[in-house]
C-alpha positions as CSV (number, residue, x, y, z in Angstrom):
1,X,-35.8,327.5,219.3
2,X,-36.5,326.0,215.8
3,X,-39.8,328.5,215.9
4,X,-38.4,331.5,216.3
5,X,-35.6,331.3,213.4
6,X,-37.1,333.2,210.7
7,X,-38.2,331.3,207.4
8,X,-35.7,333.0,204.8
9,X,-33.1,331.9,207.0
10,X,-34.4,328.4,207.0
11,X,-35.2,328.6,203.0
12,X,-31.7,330.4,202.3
13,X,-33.4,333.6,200.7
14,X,-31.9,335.8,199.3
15,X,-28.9,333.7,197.8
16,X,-27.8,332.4,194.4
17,X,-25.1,329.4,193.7
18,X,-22.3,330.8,192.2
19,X,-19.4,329.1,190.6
20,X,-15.7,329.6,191.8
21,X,-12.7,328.3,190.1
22,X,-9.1,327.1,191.5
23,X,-6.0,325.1,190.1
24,X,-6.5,321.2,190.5
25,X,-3.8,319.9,193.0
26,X,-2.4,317.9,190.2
27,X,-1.5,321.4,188.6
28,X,-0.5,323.0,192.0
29,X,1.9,320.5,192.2
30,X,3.1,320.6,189.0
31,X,3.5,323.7,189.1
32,X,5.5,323.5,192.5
33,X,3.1,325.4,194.5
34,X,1.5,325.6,198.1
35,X,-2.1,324.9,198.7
36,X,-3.6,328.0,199.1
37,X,-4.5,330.0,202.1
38,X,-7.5,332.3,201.8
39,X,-8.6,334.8,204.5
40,X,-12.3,334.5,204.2
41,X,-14.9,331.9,202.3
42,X,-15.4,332.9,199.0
43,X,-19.2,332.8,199.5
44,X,-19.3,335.8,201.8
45,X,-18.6,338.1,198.8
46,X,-15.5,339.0,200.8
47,X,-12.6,341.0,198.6
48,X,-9.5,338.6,198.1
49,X,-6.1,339.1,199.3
50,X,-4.4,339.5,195.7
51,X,-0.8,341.0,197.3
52,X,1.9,339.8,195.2
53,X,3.5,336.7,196.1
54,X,7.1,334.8,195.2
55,X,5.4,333.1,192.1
56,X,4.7,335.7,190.2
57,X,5.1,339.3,190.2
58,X,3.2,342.5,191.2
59,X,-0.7,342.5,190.8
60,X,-2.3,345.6,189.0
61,X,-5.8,346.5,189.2
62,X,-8.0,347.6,186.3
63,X,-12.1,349.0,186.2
64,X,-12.6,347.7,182.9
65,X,-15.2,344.7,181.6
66,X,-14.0,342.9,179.0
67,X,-16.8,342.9,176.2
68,X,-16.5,339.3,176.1
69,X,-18.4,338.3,178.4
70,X,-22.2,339.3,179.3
71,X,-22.3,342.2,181.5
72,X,-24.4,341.1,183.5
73,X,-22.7,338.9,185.1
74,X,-20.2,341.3,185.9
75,X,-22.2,343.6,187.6
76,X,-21.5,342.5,191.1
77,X,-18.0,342.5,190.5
78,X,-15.8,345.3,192.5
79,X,-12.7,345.4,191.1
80,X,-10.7,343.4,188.6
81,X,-7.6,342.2,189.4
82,X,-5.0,341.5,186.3
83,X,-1.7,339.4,187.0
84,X,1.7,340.9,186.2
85,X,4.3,338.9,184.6
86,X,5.4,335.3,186.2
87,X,8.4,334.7,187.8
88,X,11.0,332.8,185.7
89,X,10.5,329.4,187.3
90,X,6.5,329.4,187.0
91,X,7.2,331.1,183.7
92,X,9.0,327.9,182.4
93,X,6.9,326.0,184.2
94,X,4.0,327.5,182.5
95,X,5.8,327.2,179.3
96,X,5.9,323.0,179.7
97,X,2.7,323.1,179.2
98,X,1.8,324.6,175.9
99,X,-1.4,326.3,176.7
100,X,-2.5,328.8,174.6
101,X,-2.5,332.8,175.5
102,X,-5.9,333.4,177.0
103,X,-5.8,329.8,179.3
104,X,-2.1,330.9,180.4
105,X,-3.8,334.3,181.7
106,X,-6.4,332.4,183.3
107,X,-3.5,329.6,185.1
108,X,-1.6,333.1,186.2
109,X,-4.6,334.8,187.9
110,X,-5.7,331.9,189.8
111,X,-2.1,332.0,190.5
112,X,-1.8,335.1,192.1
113,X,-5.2,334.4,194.1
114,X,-5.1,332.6,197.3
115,X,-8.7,332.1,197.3
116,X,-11.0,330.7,194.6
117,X,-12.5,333.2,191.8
118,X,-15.8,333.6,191.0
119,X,-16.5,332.5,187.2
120,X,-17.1,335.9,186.3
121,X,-14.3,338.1,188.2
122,X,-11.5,335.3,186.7
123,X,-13.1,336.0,183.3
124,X,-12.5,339.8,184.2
125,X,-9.5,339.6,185.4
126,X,-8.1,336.9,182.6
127,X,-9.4,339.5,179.7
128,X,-11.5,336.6,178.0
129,X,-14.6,334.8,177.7
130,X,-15.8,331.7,179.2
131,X,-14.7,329.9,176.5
132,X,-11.1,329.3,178.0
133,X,-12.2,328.7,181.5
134,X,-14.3,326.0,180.4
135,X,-11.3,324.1,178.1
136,X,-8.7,324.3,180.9
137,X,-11.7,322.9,183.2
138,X,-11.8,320.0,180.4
139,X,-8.0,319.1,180.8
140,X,-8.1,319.1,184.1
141,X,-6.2,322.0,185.1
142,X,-8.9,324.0,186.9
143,X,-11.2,322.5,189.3
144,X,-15.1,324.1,190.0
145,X,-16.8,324.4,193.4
146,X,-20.4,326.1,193.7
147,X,-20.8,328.2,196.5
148,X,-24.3,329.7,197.5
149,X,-23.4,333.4,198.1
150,X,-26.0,335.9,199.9
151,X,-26.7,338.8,198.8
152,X,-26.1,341.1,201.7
153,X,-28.9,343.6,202.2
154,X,-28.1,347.5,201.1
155,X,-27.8,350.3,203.8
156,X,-28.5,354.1,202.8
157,X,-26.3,357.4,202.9
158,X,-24.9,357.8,206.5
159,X,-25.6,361.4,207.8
160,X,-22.7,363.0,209.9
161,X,-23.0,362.6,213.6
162,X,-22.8,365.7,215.8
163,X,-21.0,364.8,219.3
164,X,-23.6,365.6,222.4
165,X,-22.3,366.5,225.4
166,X,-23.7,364.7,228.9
167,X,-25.3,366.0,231.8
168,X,-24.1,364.8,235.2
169,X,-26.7,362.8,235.6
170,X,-26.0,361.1,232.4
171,X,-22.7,360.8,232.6
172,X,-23.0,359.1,236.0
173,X,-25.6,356.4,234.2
174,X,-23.2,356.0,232.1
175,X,-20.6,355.1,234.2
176,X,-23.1,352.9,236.4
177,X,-23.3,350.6,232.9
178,X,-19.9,350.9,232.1
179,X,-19.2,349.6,235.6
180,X,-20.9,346.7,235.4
181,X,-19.8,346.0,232.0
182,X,-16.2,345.9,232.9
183,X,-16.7,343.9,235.9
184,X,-17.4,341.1,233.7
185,X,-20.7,339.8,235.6
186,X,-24.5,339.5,234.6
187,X,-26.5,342.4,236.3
188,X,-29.7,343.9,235.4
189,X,-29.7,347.7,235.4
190,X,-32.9,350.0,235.4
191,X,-32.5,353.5,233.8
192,X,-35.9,355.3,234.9
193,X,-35.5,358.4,233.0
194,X,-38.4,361.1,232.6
195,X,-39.1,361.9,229.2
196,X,-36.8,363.3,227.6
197,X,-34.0,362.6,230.0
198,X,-31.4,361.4,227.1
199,X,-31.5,357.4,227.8
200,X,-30.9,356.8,224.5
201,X,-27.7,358.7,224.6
202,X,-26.9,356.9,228.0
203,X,-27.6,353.5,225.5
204,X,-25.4,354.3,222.6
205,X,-22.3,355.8,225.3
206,X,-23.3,352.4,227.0
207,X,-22.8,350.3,223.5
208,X,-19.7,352.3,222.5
209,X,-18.1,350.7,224.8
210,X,-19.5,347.5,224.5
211,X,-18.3,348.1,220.8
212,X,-14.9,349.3,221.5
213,X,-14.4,345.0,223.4
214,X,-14.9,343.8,219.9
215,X,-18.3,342.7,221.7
216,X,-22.1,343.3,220.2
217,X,-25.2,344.5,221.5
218,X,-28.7,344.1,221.0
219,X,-31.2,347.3,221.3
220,X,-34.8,346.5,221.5
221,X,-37.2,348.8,221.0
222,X,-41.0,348.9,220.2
223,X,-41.7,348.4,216.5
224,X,-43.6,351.8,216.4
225,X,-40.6,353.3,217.9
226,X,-37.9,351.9,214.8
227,X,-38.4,355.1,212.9
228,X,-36.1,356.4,210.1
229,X,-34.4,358.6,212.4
230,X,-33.9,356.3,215.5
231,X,-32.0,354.1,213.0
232,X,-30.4,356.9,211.1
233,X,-29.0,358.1,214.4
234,X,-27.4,354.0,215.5
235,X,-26.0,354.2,212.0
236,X,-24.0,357.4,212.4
237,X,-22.2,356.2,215.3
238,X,-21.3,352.7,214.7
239,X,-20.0,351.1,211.5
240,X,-22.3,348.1,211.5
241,X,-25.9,347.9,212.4
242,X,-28.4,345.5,211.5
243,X,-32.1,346.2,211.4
244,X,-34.9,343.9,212.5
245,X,-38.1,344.4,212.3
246,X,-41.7,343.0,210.8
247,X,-41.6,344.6,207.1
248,X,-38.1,342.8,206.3
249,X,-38.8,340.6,203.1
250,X,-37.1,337.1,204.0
251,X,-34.2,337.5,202.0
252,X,-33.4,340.9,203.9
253,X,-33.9,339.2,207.0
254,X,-32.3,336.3,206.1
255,X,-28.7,338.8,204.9
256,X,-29.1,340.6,208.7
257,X,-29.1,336.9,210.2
258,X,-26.4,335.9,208.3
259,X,-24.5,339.1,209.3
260,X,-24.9,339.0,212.8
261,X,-24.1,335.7,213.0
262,X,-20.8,336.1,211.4
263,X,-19.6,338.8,213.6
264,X,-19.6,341.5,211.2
265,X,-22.4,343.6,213.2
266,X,-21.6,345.9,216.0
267,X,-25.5,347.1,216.7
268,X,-28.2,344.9,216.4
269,X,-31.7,347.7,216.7
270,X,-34.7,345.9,216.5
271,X,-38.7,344.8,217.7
272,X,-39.0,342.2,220.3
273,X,-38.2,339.0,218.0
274,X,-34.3,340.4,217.6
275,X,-33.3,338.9,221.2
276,X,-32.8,335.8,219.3
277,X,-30.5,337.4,217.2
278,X,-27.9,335.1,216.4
279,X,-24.7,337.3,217.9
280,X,-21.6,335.1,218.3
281,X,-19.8,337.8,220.9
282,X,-22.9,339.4,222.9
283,X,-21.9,341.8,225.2
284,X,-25.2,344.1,226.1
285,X,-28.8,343.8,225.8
286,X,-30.8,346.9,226.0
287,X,-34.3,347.2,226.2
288,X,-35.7,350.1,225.5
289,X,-39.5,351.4,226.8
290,X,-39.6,348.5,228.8
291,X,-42.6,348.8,230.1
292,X,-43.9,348.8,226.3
293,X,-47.0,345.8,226.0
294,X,-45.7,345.0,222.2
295,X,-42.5,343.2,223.9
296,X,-44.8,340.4,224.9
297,X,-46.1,337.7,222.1
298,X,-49.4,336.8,222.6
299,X,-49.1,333.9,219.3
300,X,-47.1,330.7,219.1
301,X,-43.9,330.8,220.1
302,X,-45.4,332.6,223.2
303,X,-42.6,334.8,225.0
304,X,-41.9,338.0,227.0
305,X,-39.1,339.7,225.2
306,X,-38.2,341.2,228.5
307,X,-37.9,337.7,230.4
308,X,-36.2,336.0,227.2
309,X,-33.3,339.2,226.9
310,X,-33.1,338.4,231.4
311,X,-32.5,334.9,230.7
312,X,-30.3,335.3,227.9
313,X,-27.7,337.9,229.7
314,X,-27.9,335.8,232.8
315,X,-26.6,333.0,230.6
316,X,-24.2,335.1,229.0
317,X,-23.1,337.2,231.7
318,X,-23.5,339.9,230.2
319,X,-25.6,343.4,231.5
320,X,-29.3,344.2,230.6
321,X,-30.4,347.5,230.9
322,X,-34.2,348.5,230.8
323,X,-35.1,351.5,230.2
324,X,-38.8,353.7,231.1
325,X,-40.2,357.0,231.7
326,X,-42.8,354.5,233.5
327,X,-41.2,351.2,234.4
328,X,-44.0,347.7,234.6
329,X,-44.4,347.0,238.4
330,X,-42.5,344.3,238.2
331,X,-39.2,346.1,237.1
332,X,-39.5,348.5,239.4
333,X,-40.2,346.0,242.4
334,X,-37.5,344.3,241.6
335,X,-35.2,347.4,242.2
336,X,-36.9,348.6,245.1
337,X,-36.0,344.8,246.3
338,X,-32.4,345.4,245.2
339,X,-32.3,342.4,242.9
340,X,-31.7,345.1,240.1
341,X,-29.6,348.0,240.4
342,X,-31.9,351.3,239.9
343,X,-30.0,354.3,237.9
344,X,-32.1,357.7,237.6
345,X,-32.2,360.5,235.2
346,X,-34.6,362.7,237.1
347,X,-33.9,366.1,234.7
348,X,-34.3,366.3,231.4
349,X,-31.9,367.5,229.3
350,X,-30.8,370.9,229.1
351,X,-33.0,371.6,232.0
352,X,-35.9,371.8,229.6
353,X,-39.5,371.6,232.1
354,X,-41.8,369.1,231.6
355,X,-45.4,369.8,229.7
356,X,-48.2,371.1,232.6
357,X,-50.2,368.3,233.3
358,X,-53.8,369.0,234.6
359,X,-55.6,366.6,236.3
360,X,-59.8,367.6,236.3
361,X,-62.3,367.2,239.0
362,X,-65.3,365.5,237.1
363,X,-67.1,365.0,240.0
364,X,-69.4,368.4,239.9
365,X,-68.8,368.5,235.9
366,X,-72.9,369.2,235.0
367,X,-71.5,367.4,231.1
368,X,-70.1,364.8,232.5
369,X,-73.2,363.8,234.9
370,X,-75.6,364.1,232.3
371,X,-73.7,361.0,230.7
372,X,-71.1,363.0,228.4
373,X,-67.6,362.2,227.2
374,X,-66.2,365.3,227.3
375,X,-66.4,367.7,230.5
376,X,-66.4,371.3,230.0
377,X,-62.9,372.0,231.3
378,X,-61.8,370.0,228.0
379,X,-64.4,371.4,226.2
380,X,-63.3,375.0,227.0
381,X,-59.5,374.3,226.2
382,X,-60.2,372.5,222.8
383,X,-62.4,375.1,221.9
384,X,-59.3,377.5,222.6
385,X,-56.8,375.6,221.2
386,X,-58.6,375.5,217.8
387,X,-59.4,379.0,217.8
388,X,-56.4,380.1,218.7
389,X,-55.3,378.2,215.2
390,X,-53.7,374.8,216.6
391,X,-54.7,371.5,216.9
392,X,-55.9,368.9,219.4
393,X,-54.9,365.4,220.0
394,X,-56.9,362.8,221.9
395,X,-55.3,359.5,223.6
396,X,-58.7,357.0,224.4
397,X,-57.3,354.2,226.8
398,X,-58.5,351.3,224.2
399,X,-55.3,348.5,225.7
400,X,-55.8,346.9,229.2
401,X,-58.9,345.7,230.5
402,X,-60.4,348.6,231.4
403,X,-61.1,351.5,228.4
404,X,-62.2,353.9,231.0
405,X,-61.4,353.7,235.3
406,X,-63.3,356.2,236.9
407,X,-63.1,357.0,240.6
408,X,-66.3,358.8,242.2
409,X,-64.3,359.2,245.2
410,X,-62.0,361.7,243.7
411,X,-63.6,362.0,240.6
């Protein structure tokens, strides 16, 4: 498993050692109060909890940087959060020990915090420079800690999502999942949909459930298919998705990692490598284009992304779905067998037909016996298509081991 963790995760890229202050116990106690409580680790960049509490009064928040201290270490910094005035008991208490106006600011927001400060947003906050800080650090009133905090990687605008309405026969694969889902149990579902059928609508209803357990899921998709808009469309309908995919830099990578393995991510959309996505509460694994060559590594660590996301759900008991226009053989053995359960989506959507597909006789072609590529049929309709103004694409067969299979049975 060491192999397939990616190196900015092992190097920590991405991050920066940051240091946070809090009162020493010796002042805590002095000052009669309760070791504090905080909600999250002060290295995740999470907001604190700054309510007010019985040793001092309300919090107020201002959006201004004090000039006194370089900008740019403020520049990370959300909000600034300024103490109100101490109750009279820490206000006497404060008093007994002489400090000067600026250090007493500092004591009173770290105070009001129940989580350590970040050397910058206590300078905000206090209204001074680092000059203070650093003296009530000398006496012993403050203790430091460094923390290496990530960087966490930046998502784009969000477009609105419109809501789709099914099609029975979506809505009955969707249900199919659903049902498995809820039953708690590891099953392996295929979703053979023509193209254009609306799987991935089928996935994302599928996920939204998932979703709605508190649960994650993993979507794996070839890398050619991880366009701008397949990801624009996960990240209209679910708050949290992480991205994996071969042009991450390793601190991007290292920030999704991070992310997923925290919990924070709903939707993890990515090439064959994200199965080993670290997700804490998996609940779905969905493999999209199954029958897709690109899920299988052919370099060291050697794995079929496929046989790795089986593996995984079986341990996990959790549902994999694979979905195909054109499942492998082995798929669709398997649910003719009835090891997997087989769910079809035969139509596309909104009725929409299918593209005419002709299928040539070469066998009498007089171009194609006297050793040509092209046969005349194709000839003929290229020639039309490009005087009729459009435009001709042609697919060569250069993957398998075979670039051209020719039968001179049926030509």
């Amino acid at each position: 498993m060491e192999t397939v963790i990616p190196k900015g995760v092992k190097s920590n890229a991405g991050t920066r050692e940051i240091t946070f202050f809090e009162l020493s116990p010796s002042l805590r106690n002095t000052l009669g109060l309760t070791a504090p409580t905080p909600e999250s680790n002060p290295a995740e960049g999470a907001e604190p909890n700054l309510s007010a509490t019985s040793i001092s009064g309300p919090i107020t928040r201002s959006d201004e940087t004090p000039t006194s201290v370089d900008s740019k270490r403020h520049s990370s910094s959300k909000e600034i959060v300024s103490p109100g005035p101490a109750s009279g008991q820490l206000a006497a208490a404060l008093d007994a020990l002489k400090l000067r106006a600026k250090q007493r600011v500092v004591i009173e927001v770290l105070c009001a915090s129940n989580r350590p400060l970040a050397v910058d947003e206590l300078a905000a906050a206090a209204q001074c420079g680092l000059s203070p800080i650093q003296t009530l650090r000398d006496k012993g009133f403050i203790t430091s800690l460094r923390e290496r905090v990530l960087t966490p990687p930046t998502v784009g605008p969000i477009e609105a999502h419109r809501e789709l309405i099914l099609n029975p026969d979506q809505t009955r694969a969707v249900n199919s999942i659903v049902d498995v889902v809820r039953s708690g149990e590891h099953r392996t579902l295929l979703l053979h949909g023509v193209t254009g059928s609306g799987k991935t609508e089928v996935y994302i209803r599928a996920i939204e459930e998932i979703v709605s357990y508190g649960r994650q899921a993993i979507m794996l998709v070839p890398e050619i298919s991880l366009t701008p808009q397949t990801i624009r469309r996960f990240r209209s309908r679910f708050a949290s998705v992480s991205v994996l995919h071969s042009h991450l830099t390793d601190a991007e990578r290292h920030g999704h990692w991070k992310q997923i393995a925290s919990g924070s991510v709903q939707v993890v959309v990515g090439a064959r490598s994200a199965v080993f996505a670290p997700t804490p509460h998996l609940g779905m694994i969905v493999i999209d284009e199954e029958h897709e060559t690109s899920f299988k590594q052919d370099n060291t660590p050697r794995y079929h992304a496929r046989e790795v996301a089986r593996y995984r759900a079986e341990l996990e008991k959790v549902p994999l779905v694979l979905g195909s226009a054109t499942p492998t053989l082995e798929s669709w053995q398997r649910a003719i067998e009835g090891l997997d359960t087989l769910v079809s989506l035969p139509k596309r959507v909104e009725d929409l037909p299918l593209p005419p597909v002709v299928i040539v006789d070469t066998r009498n072609d007089p171009a194609i016996g006297k050793g040509a590529a092209i046969g005349r049929a194709l000839f003929q309709g290229m020639n039309q298509a490009l005087n009729d103004g459009g435009q001709v694409i042609l697919f060569l067969n250069v993957r398998g081991y075979s670039s051209v299979i020719w039968c001179r049975g049926c030509g």
